[in-house]
C-alpha positions as CSV (number, residue, x, y, z in Angstrom):
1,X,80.5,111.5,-55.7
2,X,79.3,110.2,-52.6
3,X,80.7,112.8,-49.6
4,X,83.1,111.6,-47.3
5,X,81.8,113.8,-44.7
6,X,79.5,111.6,-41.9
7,X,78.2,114.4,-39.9
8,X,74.1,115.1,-41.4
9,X,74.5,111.9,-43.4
10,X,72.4,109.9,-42.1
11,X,69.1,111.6,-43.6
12,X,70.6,111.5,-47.0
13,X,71.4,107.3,-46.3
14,X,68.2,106.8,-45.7
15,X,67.1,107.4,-48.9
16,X,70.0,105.1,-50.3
17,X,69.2,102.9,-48.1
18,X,65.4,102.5,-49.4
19,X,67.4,102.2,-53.1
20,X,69.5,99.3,-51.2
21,X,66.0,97.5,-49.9
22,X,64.9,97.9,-54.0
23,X,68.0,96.4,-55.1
24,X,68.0,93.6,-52.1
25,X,64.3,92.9,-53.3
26,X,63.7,93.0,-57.0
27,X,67.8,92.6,-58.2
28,X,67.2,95.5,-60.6
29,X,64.7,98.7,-61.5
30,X,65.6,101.3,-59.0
31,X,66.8,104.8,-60.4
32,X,70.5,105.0,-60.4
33,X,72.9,107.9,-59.0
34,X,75.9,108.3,-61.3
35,X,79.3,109.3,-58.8
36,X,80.4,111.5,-61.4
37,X,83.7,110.3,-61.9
38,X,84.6,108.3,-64.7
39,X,85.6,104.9,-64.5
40,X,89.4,104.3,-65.7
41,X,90.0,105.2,-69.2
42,X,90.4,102.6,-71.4
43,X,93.3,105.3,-73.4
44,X,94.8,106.5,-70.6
45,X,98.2,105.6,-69.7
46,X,99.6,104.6,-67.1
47,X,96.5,102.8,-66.3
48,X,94.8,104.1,-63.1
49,X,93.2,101.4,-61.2
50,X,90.7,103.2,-58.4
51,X,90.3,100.7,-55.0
52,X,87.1,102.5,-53.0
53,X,86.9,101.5,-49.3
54,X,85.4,102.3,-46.3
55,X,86.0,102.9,-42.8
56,X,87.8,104.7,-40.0
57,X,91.2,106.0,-38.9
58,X,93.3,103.5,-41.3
59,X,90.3,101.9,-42.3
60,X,92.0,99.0,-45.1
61,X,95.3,99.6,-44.0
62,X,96.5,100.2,-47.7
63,X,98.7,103.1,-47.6
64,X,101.7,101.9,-47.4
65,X,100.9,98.8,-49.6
66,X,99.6,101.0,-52.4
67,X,102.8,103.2,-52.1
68,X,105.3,100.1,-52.9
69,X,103.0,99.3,-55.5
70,X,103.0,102.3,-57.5
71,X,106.7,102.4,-56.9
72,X,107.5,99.6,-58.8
73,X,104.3,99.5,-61.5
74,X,104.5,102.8,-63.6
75,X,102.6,101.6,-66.0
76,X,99.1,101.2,-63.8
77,X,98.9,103.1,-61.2
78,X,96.7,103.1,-57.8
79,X,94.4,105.9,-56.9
80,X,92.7,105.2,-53.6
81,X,89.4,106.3,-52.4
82,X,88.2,106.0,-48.9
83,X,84.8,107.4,-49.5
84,X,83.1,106.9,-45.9
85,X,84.0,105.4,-42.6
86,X,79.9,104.0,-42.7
87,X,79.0,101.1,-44.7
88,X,76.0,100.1,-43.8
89,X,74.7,103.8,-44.0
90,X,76.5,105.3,-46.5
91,X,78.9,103.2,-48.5
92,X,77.1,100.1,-49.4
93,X,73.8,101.6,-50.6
94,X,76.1,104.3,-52.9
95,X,78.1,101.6,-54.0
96,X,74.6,99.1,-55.0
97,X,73.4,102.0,-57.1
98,X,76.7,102.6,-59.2
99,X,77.0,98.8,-59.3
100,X,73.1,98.4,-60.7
101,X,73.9,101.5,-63.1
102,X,76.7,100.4,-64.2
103,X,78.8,103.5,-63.7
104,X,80.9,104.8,-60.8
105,X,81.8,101.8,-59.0
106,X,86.1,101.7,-58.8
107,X,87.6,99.5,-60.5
108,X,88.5,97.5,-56.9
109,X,86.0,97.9,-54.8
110,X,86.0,96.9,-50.4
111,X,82.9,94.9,-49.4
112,X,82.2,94.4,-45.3
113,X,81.5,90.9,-44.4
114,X,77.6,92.5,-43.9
115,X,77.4,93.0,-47.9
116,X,78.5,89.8,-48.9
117,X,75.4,87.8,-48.8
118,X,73.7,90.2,-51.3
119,X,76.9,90.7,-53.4
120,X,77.0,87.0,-53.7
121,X,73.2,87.1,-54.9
122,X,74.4,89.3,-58.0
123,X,76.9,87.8,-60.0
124,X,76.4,90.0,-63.0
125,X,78.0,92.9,-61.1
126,X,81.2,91.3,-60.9
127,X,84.0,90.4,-62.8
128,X,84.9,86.4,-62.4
129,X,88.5,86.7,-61.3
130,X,88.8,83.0,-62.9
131,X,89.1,84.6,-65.8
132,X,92.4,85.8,-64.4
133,X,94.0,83.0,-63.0
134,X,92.8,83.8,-59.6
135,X,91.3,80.8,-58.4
136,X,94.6,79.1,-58.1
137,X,94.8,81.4,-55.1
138,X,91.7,79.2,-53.3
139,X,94.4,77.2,-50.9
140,X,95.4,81.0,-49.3
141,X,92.4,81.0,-47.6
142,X,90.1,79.2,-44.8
143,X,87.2,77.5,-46.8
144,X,84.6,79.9,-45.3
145,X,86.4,82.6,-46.5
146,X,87.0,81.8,-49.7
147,X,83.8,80.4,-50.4
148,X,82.0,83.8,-49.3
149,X,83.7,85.5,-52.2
150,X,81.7,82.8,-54.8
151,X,78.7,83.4,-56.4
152,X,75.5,81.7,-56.7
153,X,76.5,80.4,-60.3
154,X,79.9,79.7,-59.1
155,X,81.8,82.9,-60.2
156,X,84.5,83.7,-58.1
157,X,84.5,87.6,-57.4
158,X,85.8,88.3,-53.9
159,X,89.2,87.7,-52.5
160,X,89.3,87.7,-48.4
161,X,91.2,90.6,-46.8
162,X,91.2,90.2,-42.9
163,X,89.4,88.8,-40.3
164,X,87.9,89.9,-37.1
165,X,89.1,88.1,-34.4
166,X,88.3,90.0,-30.8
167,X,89.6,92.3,-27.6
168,X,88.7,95.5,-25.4
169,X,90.8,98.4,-26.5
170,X,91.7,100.3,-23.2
171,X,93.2,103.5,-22.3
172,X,95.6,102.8,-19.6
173,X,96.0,106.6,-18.6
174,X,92.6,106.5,-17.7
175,X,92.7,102.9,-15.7
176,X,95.6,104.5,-13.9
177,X,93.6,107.1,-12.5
178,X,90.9,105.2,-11.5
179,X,93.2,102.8,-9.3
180,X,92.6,100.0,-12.0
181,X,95.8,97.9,-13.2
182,X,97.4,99.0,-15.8
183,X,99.0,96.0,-17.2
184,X,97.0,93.9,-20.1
185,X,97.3,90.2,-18.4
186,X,96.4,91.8,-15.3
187,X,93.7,94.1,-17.1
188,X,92.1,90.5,-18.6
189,X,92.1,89.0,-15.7
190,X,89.2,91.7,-14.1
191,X,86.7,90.7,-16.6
192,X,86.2,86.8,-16.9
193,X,82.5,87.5,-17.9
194,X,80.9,90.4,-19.0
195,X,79.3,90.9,-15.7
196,X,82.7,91.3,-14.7
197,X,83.2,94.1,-16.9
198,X,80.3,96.0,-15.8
199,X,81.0,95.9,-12.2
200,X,85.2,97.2,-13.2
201,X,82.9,99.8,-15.1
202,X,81.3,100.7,-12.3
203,X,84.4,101.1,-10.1
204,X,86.0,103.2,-12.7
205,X,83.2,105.5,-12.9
206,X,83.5,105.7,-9.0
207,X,86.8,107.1,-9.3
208,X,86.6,109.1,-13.2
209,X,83.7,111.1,-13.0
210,X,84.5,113.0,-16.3
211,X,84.8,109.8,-19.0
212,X,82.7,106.9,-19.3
213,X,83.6,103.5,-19.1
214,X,82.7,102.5,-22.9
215,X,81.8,104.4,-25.8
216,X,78.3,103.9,-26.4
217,X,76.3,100.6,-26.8
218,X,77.0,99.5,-30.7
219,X,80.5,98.2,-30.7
220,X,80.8,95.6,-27.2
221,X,76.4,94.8,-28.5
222,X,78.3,93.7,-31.3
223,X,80.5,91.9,-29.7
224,X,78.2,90.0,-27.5
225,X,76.2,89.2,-31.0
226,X,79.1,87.8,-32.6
227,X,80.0,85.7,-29.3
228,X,76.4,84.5,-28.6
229,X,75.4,83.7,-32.3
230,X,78.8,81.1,-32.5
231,X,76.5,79.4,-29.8
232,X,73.3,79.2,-31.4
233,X,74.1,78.2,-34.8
234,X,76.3,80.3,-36.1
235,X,73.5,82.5,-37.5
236,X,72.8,86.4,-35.9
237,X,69.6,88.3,-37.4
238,X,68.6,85.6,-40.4
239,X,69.0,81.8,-40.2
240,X,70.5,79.9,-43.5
241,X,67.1,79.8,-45.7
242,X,67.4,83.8,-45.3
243,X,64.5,83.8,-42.7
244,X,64.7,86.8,-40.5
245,X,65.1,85.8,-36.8
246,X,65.5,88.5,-34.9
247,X,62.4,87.9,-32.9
248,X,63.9,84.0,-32.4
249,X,67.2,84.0,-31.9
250,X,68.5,84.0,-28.3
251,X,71.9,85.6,-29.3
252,X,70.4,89.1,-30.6
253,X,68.1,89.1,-27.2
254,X,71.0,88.4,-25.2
255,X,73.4,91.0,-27.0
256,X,70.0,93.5,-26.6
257,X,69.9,92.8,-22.8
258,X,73.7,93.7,-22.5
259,X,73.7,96.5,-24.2
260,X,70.5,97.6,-22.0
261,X,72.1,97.0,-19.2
262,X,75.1,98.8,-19.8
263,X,73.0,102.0,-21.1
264,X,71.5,101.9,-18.3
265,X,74.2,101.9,-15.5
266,X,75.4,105.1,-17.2
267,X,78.7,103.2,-18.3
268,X,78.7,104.4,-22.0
269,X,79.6,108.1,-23.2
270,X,76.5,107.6,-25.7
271,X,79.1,107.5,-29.1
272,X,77.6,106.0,-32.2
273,X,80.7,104.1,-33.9
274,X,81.8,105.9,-36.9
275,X,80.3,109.0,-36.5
276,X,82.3,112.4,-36.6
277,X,81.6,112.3,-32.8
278,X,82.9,109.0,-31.9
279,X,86.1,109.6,-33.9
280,X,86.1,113.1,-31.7
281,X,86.0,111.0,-28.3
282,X,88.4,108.7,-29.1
283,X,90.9,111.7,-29.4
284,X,90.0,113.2,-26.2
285,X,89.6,110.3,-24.2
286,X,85.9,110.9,-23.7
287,X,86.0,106.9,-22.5
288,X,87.9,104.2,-21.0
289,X,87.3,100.9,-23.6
290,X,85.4,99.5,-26.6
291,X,85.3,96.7,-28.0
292,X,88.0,95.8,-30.6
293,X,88.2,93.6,-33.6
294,X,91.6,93.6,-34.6
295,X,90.9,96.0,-37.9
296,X,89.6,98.5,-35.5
297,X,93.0,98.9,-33.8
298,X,93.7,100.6,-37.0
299,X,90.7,102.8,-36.8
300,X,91.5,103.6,-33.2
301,X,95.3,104.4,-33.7
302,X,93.8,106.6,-36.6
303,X,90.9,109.0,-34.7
304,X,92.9,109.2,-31.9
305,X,96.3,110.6,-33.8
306,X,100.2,110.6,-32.3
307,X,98.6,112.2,-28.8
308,X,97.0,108.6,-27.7
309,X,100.4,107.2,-28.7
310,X,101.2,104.6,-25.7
311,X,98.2,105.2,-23.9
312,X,96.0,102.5,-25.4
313,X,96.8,98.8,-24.7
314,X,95.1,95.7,-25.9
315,X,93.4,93.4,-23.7
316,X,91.2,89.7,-24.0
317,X,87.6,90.6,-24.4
318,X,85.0,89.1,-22.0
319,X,83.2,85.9,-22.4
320,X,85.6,84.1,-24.4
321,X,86.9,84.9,-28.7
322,X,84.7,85.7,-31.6
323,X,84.6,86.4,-35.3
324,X,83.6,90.3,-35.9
325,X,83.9,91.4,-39.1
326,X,86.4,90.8,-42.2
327,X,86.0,92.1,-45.5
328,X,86.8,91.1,-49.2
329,X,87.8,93.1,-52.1
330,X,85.9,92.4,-55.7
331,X,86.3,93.8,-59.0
332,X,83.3,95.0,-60.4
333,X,82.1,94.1,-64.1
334,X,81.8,97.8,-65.5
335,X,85.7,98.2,-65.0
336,X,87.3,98.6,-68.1
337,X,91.0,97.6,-66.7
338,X,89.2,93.7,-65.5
339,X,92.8,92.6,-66.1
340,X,94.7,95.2,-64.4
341,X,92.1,96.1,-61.2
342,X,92.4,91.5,-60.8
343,X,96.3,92.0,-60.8
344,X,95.8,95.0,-57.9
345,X,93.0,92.7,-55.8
346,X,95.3,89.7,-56.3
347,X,98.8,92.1,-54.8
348,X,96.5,93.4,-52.2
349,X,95.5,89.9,-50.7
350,X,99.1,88.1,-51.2
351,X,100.4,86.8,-48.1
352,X,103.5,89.3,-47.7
353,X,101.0,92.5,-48.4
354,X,98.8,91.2,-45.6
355,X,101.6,90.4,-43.0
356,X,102.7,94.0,-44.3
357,X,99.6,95.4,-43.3
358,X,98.8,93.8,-40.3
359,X,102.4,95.1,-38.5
360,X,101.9,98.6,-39.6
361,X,97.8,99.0,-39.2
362,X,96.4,96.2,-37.1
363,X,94.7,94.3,-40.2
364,X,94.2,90.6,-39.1
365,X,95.3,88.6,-42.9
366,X,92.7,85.9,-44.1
367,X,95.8,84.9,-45.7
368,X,96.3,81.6,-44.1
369,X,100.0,81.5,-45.0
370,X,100.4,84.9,-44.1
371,X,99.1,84.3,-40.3
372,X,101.2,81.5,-40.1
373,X,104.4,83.8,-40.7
374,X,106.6,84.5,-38.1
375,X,106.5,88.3,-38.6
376,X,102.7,87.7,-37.8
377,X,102.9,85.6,-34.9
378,X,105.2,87.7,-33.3
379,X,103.9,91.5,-34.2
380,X,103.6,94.1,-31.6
381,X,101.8,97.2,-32.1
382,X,103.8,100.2,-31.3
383,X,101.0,102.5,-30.5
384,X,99.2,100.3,-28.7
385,X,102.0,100.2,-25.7
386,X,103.8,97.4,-27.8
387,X,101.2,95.0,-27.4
388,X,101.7,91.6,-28.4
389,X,99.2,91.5,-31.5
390,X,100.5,88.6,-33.4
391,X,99.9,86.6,-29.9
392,X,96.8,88.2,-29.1
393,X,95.3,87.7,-32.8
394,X,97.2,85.4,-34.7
395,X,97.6,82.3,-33.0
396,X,93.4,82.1,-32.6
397,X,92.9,83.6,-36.5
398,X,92.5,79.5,-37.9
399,X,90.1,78.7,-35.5
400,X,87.6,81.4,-35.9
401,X,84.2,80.1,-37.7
402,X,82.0,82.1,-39.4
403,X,79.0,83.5,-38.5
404,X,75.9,83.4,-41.4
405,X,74.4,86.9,-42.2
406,X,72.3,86.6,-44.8
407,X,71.5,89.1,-48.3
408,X,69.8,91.5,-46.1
409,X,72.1,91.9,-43.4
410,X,73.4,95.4,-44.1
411,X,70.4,97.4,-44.1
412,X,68.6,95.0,-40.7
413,X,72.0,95.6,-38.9
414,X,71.9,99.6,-39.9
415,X,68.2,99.6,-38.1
416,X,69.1,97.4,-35.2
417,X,72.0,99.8,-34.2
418,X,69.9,102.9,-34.8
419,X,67.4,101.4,-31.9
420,X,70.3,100.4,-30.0
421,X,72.1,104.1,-30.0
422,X,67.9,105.3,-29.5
423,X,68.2,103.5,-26.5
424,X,71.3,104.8,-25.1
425,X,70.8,109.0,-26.2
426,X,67.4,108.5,-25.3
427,X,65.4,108.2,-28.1
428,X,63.7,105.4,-27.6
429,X,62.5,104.7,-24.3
430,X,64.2,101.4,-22.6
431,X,61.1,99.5,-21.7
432,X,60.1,99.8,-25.7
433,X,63.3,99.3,-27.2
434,X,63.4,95.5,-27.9
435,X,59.6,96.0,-29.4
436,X,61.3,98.4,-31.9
437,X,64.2,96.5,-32.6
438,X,62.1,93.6,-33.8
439,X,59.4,95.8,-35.5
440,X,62.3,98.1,-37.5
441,X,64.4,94.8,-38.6
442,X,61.1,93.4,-39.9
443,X,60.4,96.8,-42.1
444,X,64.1,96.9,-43.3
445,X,64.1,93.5,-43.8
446,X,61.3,94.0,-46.3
C-alpha cells in the first residue's frame, strides 16, 4: 500500500518514477508492485466501491459528498482513500504500476490534468463508461474537458471534476503588519503585473522580517507557466506531436526567469508545495501568499486548520487569468464492481455534487451546468474572510482554454520543479539552473 506519509519519499519515487518512464515508453513489461489490498469483492455485500485520490488539506473535496452518498446507498458503499498529497512523485507512478499489474488500483480512481495525456494513451486500463450510459453525460462539460477523458480508440474513461482557474491566496494578518491593505479589491489592485508583485514583496519584507513574502518558487512558477503558455500556443513543456520543448518554448523560460528572480530577492520561504514542510508553513504563517488555483483553497483551508480561520483572503493573481490544473476521475478495467464504481464516478461529477463541493471545499465544477448555478455564482468562502468565490471563479470558469501537456508530462514537470526548488534551497547554483532544467526534462522525458 503505497504510504501516505511525504516526508523521505521522494527517494523511494524515484524509483517509481523510473517504472513510470517504462510504462510512458514501452506501454507494458515493467515489474509490478502489488498495494496489497484487494480490489472489491465480487461476494461481498454491500458492495464497497474504493475512490483513491490525491492531494492536500481537502484535496477532492469528497467528504461530505461521499457521506450523503453512503447515507442513502446501503447496498454499495464508499471507502475513500487519499493515498498522497504528491502526484507527480508519488501517486501517479504507484498508481501506473497497479494499473499495468492489474491489481491494486481502486475501483474509482483521481487522475491530475498532468496524467491524462498518458492515461489517454492506454485504453486497456480502463473501463469504457459507455458501457454504462455515461456518454449521455458529454453536454455537462466544456468540449476540452470532455474530450481529455477519451481515448485514443475512442473509449470514454474519464469524467471532468474541476477546473483551475487562478488567484494569490494571502494572509491578511500578515499584510496588516506590514502596513499593506488588507482589503482584496484593494490588495489586487498592488499587483497589475508580476513586477508589481515583487516590488509589494519587497516592501513587505521591509516591514516582516520573520515570514517571507511567498512560499517557495513552484506554485506562482506555475502560475506564470500556465499564463505564458495560453500565449504561445497553448502548449507548456511538449508541443501537440509530443515533441519536448522545453528548450523552445518562451513560456517555460519566462516562468524560469520569474521564479529566478523571485529566489533570488529572498521573497520565498524556500517551501516545496506538498511536502510535510509546506503543509507545516502554511499553519504557522511561515509566508504572506502563493499562488492559488481555486482547488488549492481547499488544500490551504486544510494545512492551515481552524487557527488561519479568517486570516486568509482571496485576491486576482497578477498578469491577467489562467487554467492551472483540473482533474478527472476514471474507473479502471481490473475493478470487479465496473457497474457500481461508473454509478459512484457518474454521482461524483453530477452538477449538484460539484456545486456541493465547491461551497464547502473550494472545488471549481467542470460541470458546466453546475457553474452556471446560482449557488455557484454567488459562493463565498467562509474561511477565506467570506470571499466572494463564485465571483472570483465562476463567472471566468467557461472561458478558460486548455493548455496541451502531453503523455509525458508528469514525470518532465516532477524534474523541472525539483531544479526549480534546487534553485531556491540552494542546490543548484542560479547561473546553472536553466542548463539543468533543460538537460533533466530531456532525461525524464526519455
Amino acid at each position: 500500500m503505497m504510504t501516505s506519509k511525504r516526508r523521505g519519499g521522494l527517494a523511494a519515487a524515484s524509483v517509481l518514477a523510473a517504472a513510470a518512464l517504462t510504462v510512458a515508453s514501452c506501454g507494458s513489461g515493467s515489474t509490478p508492485q502489488s498495494s496489497g489490498a484487494p480490489a472489491s469483492s465480487a461476494a461481498a455485500q454491500p458492495v464497497t466501491i474504493r475512490v483513491q485520490t490525491f492531494g492536500g488539506g481537502t484535496n477532492f473535496g469528497y467528504k461530505n459528498a461521499i457521506d450523503k452518498w453512503n447515507a442513502e446507498h446501503k447496498d454499495i458503499q464508499i471507502k475513500h482513500e487519499n493515498l498522497t498529497d504528491q502526484f507527480e512523485q508519488q501517486y501517479w507512478p504507484q498508481m501506473i504500476q497497479w494499473l499495468q499489474a492489474g491489481n491494486g488500483a481502486g475501483d474509482v480512481v483521481g487522475i491530475d490534468e498532468g496524467g491524462m495525456g498518458l492515461a489517454k494513451a492506454h485504453p486497456e486500463w480502463w473501463a469504457d463508461l459507455k458501457e454504462y450510459g455515461l456518454e449521455s453525460r458529454k453536454a455537462d462539460f466544456p468540449a476540452w474537458k470532455w474530450e481529455t477523458g477519451v481515448s485514443t480508440d475512442g473509449k470514454v474513461f474519464g469524467l471532468g471534476t474541476d477546473i483551475g482557474g487562478m488567484s494569490i491566496c494571502y494572509r491578511t494578518d500578515l499584510f496588516k503588519k506590514a502596513g499593506l491593505p488588507t482589503d482584496r479589491a484593494e490588495v489586487s489592485a498592488l499587483w497589475p503585473t508580476w513586477d508589481e508583485f515583487m516590488k509589494v514583496g519587497q516592501q513587505f519584507q521591509g516591514k516582516v522580517k520573520d515570514t517571507k513574502w511567498a512560499d517557495g518558487t513552484n506554485t506562482l512558477y506555475q502560475v506564470v507557466l500556465y499564463q505564458e503558455a495560453a500565449k504561445n500556443g497553448n502548449v507548456a513543456y511538449f508541443d501537440q506531436q509530443n515533441n519536448l520543448i522545453v528548450d523552445k518554448n518562451p513560456a517555460v523560460k519566462t516562468a524560469f526567469d520569474f521564479a529566478s528572480k523571485m529566489s533570488q530577492g529572498g521573497l520565498t520561504a524556500k517551501l516545496r508545495n506538498f511536502t510535510d514542510e509546506w503543509a507545516a508553513g502554511t499553519q504557522k504563517g511561515s509566508f504572506a501568499t502563493l499562488g492559488c488555483p481555486s482547488w488549492m483553497l481547499g488544500v490551504v483551508s486544510g494545512n492551515a486548520g481552524d487557527g488561519g480561520k479568517g486570516k486568509w483572503d482571496v485576491a486576482s493573481v497578477p498578469g491577467g487569468g489562467g487554467n492551472w490544473g483540473g482533474s478527472w476521475v476514471a474507473v479502471p478495467k481490473q475493478s470487479k464492481h465496473p457497474k457500481e464504481a461508473a454509478m459512484v464516478a457518474d454521482y461524483l461529477t453530477q452538477a449538484q455534487t460539484q456545486a456541493s463541493i465547491f461551497a464547502d471545499f473550494g472545488n471549481m465544477p467542470s460541470n458546466t451546468k453546475a457553474q452556471q448555478e446560482a449557488a455557484v455564482q454567488g459562493a463565498k468562502n467562509e474561511f477565506f474572510n467570506d470571499a466572494p468565490i463564485g465571483e472570483i471563479f465562476a463567472k471566468s470558469a467557461s472561458s478558460l482554454q486548455p493548455v496541451f501537456l502531453g503523455v509525458k508530462h508528469a514525470q518532465v514537470k516532477n524534474a523541472i520543479e525539483s531544479v526549480i526548488q534546487g534553485m531556491d534551497d540552494g542546490s543548484v547554483p542560479h547561473d546553472k539552473a536553466w542548463q539543468q532544467l533543460v538537460d533533466d526534462a530531456v532525461k525524464a522525458a526519455g
